[in-house]
N, C-alpha and C positions, 0 to 999 in steps of 0.2 A: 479118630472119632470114637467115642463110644457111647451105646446106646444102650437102653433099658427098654423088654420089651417092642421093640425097632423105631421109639421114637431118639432121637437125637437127646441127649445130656449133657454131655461133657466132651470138651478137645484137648487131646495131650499133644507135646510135639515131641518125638520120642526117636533116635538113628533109626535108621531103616533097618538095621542089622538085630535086634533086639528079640529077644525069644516070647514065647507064647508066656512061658512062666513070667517073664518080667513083664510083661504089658497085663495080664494077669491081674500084679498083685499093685502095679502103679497107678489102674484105674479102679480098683477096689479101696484103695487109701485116700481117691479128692472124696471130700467133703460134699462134692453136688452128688457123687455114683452112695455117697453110705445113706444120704436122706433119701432117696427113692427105694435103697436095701434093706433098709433098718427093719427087723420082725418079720424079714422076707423071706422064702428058703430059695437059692439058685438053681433053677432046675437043670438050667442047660448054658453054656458058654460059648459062643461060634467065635472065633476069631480067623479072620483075612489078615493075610500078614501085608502090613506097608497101609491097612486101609481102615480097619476096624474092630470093635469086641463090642458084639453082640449080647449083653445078657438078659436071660430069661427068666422070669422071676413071677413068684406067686405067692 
C-alpha cells in the first residue's frame, strides 16, 4: 500500500523479500504517487516492510 500523507493512494503487489530502496523507487514511478508529489518536497518516508510506504509531503 502506499500512502501520501496517511491517506491511501496507491497498491503495488511487490515479493515480500524487496528492499526499502526498491519499494522506494517503484512507488515513486506510478503515475497516481507523482500527481499527488508533483511541486512537493518529501519531507519524510516511513516504510513497514511486507505492509507499506508512508510518504510525507508538503
Amino acid at each position: 500500500m502506499v500512502q501520501i500523507n496517511g491517506k491511501m493512494r496507491d497498491r503495488l503487489i511487490v515479493p515480500a523479500s524487496i528492499t526499502e530502496d526498491e519499494a522506494r523507487n517503484l512507488a515513486l514511478e506510478r503515475q497516481k504517487v507523482k500527481a499527488y508529489t508533483e511541486n512537493k518536497t518529501i519531507i519524510k518516508l516511513i516504510y513497514v516492510p511486507k505492509r507499506l510506504i508512508n510518504l510525507v509531503v508538503e
